[in-house]
PDB file with SEQRES, HELIX, SHEET and CRYST1 records, atoms N, CA, C and O in Angstrom:
SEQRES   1 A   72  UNK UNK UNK UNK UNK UNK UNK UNK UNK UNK UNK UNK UNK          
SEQRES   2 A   72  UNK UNK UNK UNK UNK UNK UNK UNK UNK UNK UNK UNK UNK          
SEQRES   3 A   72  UNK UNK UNK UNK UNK UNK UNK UNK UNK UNK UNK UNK UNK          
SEQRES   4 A   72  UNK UNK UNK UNK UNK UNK UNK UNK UNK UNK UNK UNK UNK          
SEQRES   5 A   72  UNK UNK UNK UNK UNK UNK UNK UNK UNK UNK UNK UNK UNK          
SEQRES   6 A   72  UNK UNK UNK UNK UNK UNK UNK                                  
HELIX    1 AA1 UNK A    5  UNK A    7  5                                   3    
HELIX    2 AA2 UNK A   16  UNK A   18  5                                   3    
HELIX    3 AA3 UNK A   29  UNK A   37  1                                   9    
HELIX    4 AA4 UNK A   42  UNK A   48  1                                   7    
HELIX    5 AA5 UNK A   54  UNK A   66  1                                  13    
CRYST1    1.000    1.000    1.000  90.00  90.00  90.00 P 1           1          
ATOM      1  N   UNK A   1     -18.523 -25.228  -1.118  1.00  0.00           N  
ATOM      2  CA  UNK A   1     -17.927 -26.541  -1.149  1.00  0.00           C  
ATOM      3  C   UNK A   1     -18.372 -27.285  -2.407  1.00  0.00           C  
ATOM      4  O   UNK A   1     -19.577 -27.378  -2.642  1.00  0.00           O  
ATOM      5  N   UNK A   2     -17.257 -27.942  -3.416  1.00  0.00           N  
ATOM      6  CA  UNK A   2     -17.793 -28.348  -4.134  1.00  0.00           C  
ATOM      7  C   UNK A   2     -18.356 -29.288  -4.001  1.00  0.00           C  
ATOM      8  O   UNK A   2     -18.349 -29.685  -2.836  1.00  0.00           O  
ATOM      9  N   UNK A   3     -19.325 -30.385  -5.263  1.00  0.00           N  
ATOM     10  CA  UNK A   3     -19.716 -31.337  -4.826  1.00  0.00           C  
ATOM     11  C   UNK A   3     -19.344 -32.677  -5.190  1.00  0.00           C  
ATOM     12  O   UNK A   3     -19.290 -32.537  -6.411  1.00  0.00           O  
ATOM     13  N   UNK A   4     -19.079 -33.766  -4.995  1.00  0.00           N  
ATOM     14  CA  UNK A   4     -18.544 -34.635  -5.363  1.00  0.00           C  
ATOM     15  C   UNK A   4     -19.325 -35.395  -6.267  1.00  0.00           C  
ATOM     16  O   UNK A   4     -20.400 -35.975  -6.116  1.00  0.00           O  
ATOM     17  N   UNK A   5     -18.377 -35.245  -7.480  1.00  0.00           N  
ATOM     18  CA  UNK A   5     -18.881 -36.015  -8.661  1.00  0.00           C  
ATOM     19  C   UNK A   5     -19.709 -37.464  -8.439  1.00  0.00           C  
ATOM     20  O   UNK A   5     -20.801 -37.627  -8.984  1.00  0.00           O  
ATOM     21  N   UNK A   6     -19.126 -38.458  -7.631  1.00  0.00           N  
ATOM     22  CA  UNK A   6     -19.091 -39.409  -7.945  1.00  0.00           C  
ATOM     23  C   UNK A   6     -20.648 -40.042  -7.144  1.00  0.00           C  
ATOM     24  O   UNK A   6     -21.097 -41.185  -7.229  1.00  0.00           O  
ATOM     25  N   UNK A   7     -21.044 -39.237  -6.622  1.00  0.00           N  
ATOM     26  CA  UNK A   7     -22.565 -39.580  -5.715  1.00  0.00           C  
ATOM     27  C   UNK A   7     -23.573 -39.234  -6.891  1.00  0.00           C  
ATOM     28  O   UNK A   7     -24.765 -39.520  -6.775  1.00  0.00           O  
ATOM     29  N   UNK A   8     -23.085 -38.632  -7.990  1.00  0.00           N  
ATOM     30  CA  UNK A   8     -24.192 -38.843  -9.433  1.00  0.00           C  
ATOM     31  C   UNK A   8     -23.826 -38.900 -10.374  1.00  0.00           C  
ATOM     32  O   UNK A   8     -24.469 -38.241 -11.191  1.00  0.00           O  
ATOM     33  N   UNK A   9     -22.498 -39.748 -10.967  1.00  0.00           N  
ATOM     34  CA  UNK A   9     -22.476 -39.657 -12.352  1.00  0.00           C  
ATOM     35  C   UNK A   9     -22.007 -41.174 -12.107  1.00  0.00           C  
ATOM     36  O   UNK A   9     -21.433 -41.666 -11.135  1.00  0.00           O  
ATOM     37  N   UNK A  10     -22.413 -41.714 -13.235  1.00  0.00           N  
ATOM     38  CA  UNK A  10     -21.733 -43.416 -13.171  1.00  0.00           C  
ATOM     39  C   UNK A  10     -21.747 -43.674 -14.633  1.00  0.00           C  
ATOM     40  O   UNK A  10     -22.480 -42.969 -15.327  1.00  0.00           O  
ATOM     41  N   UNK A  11     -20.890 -44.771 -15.285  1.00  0.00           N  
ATOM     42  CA  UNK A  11     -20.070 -45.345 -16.380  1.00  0.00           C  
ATOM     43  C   UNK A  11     -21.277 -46.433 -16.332  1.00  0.00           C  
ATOM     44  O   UNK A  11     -21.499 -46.964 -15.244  1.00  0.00           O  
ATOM     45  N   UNK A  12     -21.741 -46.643 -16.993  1.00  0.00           N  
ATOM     46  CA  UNK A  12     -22.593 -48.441 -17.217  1.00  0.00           C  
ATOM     47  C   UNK A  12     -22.305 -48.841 -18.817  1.00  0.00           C  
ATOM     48  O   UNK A  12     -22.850 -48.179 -19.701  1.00  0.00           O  
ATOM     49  N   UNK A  13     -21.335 -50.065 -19.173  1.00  0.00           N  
ATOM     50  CA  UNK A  13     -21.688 -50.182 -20.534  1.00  0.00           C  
ATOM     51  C   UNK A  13     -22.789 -50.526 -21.495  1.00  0.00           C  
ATOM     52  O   UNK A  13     -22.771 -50.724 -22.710  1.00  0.00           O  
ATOM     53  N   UNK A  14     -23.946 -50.545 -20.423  1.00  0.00           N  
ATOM     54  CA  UNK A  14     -25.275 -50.899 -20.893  1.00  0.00           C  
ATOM     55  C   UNK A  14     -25.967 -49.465 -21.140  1.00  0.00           C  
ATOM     56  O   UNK A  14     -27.089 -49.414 -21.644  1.00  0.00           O  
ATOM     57  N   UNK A  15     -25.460 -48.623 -20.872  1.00  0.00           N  
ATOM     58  CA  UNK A  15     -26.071 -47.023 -20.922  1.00  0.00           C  
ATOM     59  C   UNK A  15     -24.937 -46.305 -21.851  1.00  0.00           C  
ATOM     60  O   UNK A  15     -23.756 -46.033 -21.632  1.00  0.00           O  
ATOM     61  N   UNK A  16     -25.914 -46.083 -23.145  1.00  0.00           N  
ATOM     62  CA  UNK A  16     -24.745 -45.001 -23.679  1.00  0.00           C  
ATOM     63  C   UNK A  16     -23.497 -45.238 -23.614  1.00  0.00           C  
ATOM     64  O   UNK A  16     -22.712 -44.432 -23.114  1.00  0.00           O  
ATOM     65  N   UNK A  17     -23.010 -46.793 -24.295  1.00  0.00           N  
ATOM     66  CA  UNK A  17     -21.846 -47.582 -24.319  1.00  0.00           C  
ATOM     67  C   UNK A  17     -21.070 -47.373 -23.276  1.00  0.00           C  
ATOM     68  O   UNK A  17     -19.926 -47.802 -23.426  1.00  0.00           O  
ATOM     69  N   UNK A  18     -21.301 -46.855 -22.253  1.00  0.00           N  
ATOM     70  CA  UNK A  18     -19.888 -46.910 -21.000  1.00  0.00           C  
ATOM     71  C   UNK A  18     -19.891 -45.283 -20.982  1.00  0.00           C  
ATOM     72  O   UNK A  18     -19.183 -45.002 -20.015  1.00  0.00           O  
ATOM     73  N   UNK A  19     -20.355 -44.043 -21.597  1.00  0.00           N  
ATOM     74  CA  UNK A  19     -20.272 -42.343 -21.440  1.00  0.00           C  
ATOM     75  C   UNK A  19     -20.673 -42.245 -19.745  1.00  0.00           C  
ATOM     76  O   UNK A  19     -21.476 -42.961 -19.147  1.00  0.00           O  
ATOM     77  N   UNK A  20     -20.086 -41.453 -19.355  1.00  0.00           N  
ATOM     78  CA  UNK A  20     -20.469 -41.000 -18.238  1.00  0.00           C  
ATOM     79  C   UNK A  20     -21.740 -40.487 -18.436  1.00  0.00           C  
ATOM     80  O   UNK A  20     -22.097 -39.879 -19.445  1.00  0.00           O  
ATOM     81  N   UNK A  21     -22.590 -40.797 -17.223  1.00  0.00           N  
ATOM     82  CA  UNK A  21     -24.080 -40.324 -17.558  1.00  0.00           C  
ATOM     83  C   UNK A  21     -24.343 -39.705 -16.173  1.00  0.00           C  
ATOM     84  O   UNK A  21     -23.492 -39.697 -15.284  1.00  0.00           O  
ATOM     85  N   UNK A  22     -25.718 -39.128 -16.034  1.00  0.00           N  
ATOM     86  CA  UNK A  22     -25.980 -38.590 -14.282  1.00  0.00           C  
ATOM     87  C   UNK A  22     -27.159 -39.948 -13.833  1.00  0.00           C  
ATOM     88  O   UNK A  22     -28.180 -40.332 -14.403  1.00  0.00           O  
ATOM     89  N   UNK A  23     -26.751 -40.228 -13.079  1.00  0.00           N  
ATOM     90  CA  UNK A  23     -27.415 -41.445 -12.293  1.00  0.00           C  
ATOM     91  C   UNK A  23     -28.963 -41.057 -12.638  1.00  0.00           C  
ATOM     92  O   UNK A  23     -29.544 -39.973 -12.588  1.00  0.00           O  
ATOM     93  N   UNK A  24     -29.397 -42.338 -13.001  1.00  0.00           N  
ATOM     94  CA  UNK A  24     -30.871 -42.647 -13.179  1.00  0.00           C  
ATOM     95  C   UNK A  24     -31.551 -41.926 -14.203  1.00  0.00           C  
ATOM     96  O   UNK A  24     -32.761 -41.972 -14.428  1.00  0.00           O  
ATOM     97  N   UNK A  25     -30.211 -40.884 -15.146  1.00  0.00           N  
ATOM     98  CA  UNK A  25     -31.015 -40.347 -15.996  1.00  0.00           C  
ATOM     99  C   UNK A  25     -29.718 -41.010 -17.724  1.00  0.00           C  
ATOM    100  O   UNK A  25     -28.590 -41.478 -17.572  1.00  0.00           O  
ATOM    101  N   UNK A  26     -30.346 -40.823 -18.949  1.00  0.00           N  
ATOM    102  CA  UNK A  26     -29.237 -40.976 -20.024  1.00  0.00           C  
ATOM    103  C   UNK A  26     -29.121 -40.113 -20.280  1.00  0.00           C  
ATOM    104  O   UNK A  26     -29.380 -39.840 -21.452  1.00  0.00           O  
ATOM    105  N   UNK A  27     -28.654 -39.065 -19.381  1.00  0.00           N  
ATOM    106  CA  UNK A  27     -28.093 -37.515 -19.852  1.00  0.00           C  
ATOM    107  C   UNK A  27     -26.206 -37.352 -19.407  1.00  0.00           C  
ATOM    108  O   UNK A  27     -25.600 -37.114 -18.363  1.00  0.00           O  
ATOM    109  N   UNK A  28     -25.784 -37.646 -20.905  1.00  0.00           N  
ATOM    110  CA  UNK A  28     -24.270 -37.901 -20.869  1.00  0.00           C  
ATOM    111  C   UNK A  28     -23.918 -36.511 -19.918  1.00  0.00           C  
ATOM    112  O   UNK A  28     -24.755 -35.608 -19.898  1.00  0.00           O  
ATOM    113  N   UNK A  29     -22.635 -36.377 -19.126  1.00  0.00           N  
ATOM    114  CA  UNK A  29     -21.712 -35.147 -18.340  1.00  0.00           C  
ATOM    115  C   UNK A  29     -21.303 -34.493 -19.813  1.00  0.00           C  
ATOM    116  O   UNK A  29     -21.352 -33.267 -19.919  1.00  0.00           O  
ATOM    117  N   UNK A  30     -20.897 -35.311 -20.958  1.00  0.00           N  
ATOM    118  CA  UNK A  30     -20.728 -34.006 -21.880  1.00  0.00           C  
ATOM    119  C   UNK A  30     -21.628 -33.592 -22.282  1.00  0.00           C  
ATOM    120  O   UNK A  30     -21.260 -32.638 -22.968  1.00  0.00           O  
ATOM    121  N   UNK A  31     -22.898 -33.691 -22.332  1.00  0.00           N  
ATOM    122  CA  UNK A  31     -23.629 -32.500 -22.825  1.00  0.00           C  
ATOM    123  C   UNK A  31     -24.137 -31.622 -22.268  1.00  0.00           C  
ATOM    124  O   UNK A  31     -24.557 -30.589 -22.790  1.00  0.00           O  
ATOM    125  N   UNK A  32     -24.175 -31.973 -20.898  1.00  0.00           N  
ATOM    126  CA  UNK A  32     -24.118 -30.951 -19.429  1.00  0.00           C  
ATOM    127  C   UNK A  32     -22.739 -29.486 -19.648  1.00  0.00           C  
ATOM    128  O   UNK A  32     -22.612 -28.278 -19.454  1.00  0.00           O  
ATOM    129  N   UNK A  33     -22.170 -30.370 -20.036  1.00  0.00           N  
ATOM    130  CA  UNK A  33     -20.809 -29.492 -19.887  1.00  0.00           C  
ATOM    131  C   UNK A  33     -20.306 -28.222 -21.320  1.00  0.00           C  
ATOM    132  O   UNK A  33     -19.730 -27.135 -21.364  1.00  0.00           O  
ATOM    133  N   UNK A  34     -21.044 -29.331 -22.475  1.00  0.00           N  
ATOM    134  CA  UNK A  34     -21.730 -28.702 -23.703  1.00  0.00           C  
ATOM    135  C   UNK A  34     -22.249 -27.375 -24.006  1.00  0.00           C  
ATOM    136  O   UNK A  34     -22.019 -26.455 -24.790  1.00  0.00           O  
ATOM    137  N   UNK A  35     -23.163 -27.706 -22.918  1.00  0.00           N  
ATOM    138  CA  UNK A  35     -24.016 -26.693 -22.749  1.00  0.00           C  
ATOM    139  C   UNK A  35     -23.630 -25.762 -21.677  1.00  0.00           C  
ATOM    140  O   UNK A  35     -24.378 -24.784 -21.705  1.00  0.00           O  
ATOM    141  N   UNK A  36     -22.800 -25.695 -20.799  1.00  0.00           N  
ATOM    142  CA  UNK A  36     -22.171 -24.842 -19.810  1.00  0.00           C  
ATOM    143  C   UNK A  36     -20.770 -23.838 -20.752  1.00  0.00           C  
ATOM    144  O   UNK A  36     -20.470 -22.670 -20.503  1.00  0.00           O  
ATOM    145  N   UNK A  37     -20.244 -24.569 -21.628  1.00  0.00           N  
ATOM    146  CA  UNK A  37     -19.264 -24.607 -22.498  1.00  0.00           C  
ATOM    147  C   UNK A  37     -20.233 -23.244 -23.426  1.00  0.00           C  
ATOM    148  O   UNK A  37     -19.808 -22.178 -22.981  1.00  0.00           O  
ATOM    149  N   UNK A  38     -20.834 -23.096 -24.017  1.00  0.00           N  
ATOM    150  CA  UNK A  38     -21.769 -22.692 -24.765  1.00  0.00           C  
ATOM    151  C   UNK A  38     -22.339 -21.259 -23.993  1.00  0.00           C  
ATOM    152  O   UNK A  38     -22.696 -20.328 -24.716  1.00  0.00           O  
ATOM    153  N   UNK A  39     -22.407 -21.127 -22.567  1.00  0.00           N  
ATOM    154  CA  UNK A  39     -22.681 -20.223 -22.283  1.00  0.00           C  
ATOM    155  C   UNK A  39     -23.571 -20.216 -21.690  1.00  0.00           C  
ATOM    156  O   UNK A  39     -23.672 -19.131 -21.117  1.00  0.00           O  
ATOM    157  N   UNK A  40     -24.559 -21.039 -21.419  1.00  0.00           N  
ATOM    158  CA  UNK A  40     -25.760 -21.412 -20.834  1.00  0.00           C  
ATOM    159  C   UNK A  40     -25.204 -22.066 -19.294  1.00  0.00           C  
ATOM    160  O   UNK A  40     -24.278 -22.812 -18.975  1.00  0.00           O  
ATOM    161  N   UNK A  41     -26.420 -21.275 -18.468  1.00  0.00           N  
ATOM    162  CA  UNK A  41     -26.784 -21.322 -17.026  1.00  0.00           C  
ATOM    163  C   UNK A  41     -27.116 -22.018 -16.675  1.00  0.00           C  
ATOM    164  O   UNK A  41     -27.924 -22.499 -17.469  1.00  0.00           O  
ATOM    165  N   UNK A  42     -27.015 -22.855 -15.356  1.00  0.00           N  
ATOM    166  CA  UNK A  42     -27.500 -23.700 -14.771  1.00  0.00           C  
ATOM    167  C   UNK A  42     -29.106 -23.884 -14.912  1.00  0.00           C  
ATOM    168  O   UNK A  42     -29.692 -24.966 -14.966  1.00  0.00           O  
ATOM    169  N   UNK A  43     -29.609 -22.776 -14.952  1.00  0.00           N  
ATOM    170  CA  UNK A  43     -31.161 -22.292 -14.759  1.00  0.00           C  
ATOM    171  C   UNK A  43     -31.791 -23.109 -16.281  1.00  0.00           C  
ATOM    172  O   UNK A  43     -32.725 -23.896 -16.435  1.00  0.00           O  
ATOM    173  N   UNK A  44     -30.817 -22.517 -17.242  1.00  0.00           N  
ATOM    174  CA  UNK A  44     -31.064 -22.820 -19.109  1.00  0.00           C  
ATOM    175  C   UNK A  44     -31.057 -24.726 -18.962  1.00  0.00           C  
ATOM    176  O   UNK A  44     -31.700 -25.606 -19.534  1.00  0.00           O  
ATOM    177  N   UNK A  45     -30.006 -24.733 -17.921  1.00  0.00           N  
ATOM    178  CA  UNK A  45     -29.760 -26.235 -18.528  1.00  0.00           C  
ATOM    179  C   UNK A  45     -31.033 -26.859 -17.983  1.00  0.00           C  
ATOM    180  O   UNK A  45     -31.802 -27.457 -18.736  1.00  0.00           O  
ATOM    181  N   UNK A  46     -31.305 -26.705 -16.455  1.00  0.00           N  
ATOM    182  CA  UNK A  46     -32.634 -27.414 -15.751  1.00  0.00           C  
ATOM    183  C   UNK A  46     -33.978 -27.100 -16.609  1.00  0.00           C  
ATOM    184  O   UNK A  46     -34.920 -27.886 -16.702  1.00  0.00           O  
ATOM    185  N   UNK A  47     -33.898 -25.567 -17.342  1.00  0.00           N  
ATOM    186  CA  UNK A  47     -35.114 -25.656 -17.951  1.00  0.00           C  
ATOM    187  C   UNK A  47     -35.385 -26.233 -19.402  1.00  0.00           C  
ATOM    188  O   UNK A  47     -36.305 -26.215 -20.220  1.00  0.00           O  
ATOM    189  N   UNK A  48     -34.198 -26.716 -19.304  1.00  0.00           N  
ATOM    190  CA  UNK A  48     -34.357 -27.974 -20.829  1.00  0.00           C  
ATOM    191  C   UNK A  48     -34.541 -29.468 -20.247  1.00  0.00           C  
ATOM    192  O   UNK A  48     -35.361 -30.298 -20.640  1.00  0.00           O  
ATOM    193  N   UNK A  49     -33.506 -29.630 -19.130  1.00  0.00           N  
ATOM    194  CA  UNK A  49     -33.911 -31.256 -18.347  1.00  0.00           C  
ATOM    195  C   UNK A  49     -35.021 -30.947 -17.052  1.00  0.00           C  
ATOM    196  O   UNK A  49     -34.508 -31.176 -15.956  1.00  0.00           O  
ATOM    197  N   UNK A  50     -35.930 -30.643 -17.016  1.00  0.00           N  
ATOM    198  CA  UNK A  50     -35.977 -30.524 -16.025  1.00  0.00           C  
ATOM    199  C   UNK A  50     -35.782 -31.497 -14.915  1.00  0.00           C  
ATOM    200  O   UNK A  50     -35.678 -31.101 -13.754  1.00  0.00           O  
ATOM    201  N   UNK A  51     -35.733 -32.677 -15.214  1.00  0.00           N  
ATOM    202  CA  UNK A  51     -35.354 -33.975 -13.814  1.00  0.00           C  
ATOM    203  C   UNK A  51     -34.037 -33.514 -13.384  1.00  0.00           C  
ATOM    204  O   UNK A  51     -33.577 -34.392 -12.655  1.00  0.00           O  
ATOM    205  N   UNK A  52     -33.016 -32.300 -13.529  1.00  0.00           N  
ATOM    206  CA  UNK A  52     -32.183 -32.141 -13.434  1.00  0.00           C  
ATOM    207  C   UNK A  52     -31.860 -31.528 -11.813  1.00  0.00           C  
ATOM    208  O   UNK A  52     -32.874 -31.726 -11.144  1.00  0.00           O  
ATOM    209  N   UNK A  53     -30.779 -30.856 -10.985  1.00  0.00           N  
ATOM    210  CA  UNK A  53     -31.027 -29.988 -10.329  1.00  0.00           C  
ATOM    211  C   UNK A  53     -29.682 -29.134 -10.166  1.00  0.00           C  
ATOM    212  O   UNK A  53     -28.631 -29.410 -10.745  1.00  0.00           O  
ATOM    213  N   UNK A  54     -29.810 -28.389  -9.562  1.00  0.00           N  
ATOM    214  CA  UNK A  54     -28.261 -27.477  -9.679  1.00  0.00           C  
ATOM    215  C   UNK A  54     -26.851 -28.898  -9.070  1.00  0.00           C  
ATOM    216  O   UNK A  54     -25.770 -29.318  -9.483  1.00  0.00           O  
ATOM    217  N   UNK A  55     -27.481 -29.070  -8.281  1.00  0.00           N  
ATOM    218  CA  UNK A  55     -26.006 -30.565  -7.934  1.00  0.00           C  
ATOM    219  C   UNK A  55     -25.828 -31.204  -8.965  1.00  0.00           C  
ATOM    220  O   UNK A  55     -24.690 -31.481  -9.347  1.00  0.00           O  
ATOM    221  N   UNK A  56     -26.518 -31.434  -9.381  1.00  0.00           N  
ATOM    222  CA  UNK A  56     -25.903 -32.478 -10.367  1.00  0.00           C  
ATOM    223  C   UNK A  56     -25.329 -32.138 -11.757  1.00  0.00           C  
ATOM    224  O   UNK A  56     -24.813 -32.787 -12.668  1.00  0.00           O  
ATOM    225  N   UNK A  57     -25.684 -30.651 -11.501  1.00  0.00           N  
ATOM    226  CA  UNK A  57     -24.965 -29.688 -12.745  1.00  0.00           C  
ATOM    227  C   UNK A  57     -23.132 -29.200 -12.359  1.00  0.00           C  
ATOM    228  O   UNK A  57     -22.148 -28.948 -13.055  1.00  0.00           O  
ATOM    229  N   UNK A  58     -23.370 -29.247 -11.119  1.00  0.00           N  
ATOM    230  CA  UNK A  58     -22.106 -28.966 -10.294  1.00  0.00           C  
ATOM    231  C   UNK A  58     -21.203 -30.369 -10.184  1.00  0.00           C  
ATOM    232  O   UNK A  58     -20.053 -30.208  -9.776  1.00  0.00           O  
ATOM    233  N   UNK A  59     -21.603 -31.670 -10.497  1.00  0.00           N  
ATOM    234  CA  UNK A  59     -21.261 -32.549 -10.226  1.00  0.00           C  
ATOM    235  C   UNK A  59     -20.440 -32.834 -11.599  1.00  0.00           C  
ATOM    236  O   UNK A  59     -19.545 -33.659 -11.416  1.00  0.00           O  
ATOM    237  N   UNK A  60     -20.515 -32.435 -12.687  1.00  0.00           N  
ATOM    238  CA  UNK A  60     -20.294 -32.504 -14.061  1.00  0.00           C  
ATOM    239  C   UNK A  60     -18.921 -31.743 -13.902  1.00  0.00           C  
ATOM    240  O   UNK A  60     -17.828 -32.308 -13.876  1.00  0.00           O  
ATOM    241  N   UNK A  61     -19.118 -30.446 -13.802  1.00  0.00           N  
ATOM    242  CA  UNK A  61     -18.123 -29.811 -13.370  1.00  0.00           C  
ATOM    243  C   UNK A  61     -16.716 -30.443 -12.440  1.00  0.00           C  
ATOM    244  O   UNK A  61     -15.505 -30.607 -12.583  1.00  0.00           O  
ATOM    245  N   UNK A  62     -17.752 -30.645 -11.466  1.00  0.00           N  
ATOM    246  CA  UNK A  62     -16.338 -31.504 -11.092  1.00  0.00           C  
ATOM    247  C   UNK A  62     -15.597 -32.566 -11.148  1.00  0.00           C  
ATOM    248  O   UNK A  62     -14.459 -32.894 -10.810  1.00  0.00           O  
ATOM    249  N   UNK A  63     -17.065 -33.318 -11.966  1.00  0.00           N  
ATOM    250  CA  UNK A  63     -16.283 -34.789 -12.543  1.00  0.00           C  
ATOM    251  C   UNK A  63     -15.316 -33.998 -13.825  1.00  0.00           C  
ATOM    252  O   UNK A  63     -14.553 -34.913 -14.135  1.00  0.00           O  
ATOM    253  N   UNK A  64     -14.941 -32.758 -14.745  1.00  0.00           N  
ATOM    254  CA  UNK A  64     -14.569 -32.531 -15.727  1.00  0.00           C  
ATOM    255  C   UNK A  64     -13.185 -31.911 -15.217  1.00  0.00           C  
ATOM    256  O   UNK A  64     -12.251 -31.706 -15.992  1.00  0.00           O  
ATOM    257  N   UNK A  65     -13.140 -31.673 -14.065  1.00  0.00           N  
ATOM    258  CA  UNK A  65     -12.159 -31.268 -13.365  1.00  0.00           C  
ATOM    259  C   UNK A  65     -11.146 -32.367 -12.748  1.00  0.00           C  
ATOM    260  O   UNK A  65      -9.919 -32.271 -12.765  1.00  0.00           O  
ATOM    261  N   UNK A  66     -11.856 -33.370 -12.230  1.00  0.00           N  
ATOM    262  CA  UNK A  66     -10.744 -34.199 -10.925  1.00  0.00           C  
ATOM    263  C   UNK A  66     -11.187 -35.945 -11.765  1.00  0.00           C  
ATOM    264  O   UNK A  66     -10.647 -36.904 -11.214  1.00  0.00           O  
ATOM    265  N   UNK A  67     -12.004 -36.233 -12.864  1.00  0.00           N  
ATOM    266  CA  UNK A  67     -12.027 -37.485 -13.150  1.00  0.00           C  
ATOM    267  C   UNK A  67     -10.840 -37.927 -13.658  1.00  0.00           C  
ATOM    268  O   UNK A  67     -10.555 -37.269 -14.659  1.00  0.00           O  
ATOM    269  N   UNK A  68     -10.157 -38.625 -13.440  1.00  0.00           N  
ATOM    270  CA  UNK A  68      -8.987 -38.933 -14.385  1.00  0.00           C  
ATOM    271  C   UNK A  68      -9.211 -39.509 -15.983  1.00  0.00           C  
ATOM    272  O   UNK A  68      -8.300 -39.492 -16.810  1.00  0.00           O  
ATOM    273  N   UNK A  69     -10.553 -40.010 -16.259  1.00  0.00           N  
ATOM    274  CA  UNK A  69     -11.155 -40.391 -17.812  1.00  0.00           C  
ATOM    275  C   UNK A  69     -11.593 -39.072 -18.336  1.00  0.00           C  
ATOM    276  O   UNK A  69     -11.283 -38.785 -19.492  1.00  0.00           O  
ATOM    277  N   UNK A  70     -12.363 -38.133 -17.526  1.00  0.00           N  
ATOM    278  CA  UNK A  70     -12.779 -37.100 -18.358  1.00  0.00           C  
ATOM    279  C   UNK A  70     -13.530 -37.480 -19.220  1.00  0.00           C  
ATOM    280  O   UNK A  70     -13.490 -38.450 -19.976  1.00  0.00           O  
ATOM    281  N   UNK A  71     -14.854 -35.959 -18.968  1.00  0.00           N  
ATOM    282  CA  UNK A  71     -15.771 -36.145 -19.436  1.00  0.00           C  
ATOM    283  C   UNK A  71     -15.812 -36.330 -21.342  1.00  0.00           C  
ATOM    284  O   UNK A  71     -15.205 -35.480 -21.992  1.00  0.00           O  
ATOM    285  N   UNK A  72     -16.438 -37.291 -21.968  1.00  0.00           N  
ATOM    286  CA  UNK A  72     -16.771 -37.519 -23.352  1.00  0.00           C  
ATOM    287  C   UNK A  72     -17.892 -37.382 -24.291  1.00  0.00           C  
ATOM    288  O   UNK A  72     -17.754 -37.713 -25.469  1.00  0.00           O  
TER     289      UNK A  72                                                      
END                                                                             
């Protein structure tokens, strides 16, 4: 089941001018997706963020899929 974007990624124009970011962290969905794009594993990405966790790597994904702004 996928997971729903919207329980961790949020728009703030006080964060990274308005970019989609993952809640409570300034780690934009595009560079999540960057780096998925690139070839790198969920595992690669957490062991570069580690505050990260597989949901919220999955959450990127599906915000890049069903957001109607799409990820930037």
């Amino acid at each position: 089941m996928p997971v729903e974007w919207k329980r961790y990624i949020a728009s703030d124009p006080g964060i990274l001018r308005g970019k989609p970011c993952l809640k409570g962290t300034r780690i934009p969905v595009g560079i999540v997706l960057g780096y998925l794009a690139a070839g790198k594993t969920a595992n690669d990405i957490i062991a570069e963020y580690p505050d990260l966790g597989p949901e919220q790597i999955a959450a990127c994904l599906d915000y890049a899929v069903r957001s109607p702004t799409r990820a930037g």
